[in-house]
C-alpha positions as CSV (number, residue, x, y, z in Angstrom):
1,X,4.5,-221.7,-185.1
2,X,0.7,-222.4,-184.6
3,X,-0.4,-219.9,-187.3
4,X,-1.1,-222.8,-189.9
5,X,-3.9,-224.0,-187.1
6,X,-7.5,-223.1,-187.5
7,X,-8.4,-222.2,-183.8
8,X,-12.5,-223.0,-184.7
9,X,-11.2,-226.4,-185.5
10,X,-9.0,-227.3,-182.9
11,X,-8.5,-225.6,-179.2
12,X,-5.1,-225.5,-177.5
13,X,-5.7,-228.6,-175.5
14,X,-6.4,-230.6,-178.2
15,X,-3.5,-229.0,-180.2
16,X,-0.8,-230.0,-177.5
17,X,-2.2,-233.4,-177.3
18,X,-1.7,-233.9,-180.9
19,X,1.5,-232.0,-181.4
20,X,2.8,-232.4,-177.8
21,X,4.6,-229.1,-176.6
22,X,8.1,-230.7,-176.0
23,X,9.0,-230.4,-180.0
24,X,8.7,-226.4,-179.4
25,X,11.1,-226.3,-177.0
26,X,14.3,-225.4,-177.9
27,X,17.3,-227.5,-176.6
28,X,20.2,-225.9,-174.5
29,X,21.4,-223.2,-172.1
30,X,20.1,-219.9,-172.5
31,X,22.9,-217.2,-172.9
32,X,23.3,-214.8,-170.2
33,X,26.0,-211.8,-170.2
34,X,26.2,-209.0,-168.3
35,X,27.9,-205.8,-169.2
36,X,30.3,-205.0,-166.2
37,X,29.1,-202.2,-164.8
38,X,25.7,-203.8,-164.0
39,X,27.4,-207.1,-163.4
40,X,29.7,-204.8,-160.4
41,X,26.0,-203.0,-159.4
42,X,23.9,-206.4,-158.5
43,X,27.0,-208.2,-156.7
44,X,27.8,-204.8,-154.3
45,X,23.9,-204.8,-154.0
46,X,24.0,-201.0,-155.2
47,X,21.3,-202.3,-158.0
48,X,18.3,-200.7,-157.8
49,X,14.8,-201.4,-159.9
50,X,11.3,-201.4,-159.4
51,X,9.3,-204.8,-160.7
52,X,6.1,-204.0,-161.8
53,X,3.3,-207.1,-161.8
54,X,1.3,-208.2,-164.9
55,X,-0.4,-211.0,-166.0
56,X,0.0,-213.4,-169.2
57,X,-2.4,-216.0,-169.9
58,X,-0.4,-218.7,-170.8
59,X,-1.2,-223.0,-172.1
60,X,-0.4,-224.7,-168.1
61,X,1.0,-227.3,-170.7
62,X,3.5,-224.1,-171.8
63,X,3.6,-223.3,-167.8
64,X,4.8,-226.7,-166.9
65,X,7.5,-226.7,-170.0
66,X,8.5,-223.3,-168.6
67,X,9.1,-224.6,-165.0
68,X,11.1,-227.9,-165.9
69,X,13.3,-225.7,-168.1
70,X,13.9,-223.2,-165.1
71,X,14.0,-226.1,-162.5
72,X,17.2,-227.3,-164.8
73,X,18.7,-224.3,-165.2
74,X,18.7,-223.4,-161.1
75,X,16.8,-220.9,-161.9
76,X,13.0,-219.3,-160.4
77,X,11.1,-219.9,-164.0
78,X,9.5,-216.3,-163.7
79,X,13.4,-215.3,-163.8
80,X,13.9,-217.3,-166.9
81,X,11.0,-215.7,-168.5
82,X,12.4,-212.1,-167.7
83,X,15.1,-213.0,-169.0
84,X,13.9,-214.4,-172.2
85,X,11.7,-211.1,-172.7
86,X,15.2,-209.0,-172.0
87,X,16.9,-211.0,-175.0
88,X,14.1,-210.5,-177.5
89,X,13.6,-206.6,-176.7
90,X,17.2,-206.4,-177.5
91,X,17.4,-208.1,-180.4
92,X,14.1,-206.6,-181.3
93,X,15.3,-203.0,-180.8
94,X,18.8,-204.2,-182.0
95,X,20.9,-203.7,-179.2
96,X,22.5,-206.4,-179.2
């Protein structure tokens, strides 16, 4: 967590290039289950969802970490980041 770093002293560039962004990466596959019912809806193609659009500024060092971690998992990295927000509004609202 960044939260020890004074921003007035040191920017995000100069952050990752001193701390690198790799070590805040966590290692492994990403957990991914579906309950059956929605698992039955998206293969018969009966799912339907709107997607709305919004925008994150995000480190391009972050970006870049983001995509390789997709690009391994065979997955579009904008997917992988759904799917990361999905997991911690579960956990979050404890429905997991």
């Amino acid at each position: 967590m960044r939260a020890t770093i004074n921003k007035q002293t040191e920017s995000d560039a100069d952050y990752y290039d001193s701390h690198g962004v790799m070590r805040e990466i966590v290692e492994g596959d990403v957990p991914l289950a579906l309950e059956d019912g929605l698992r039955r809806e998206i293969l018969t193609g009966k799912r339907k969802r709107k997607l709305k659009n919004f925008s994150v500024k995000i480190d391009p060092l972050q970006l870049q970490a983001l995509k390789r971690i997709a690009t391994s998992k065979g997955v579009p990295y904008q997917t992988l980041i759904r799917q990361w927000l999905v997991e911690k509004i579960k956990r979050e609202l404890k429905i997991v």
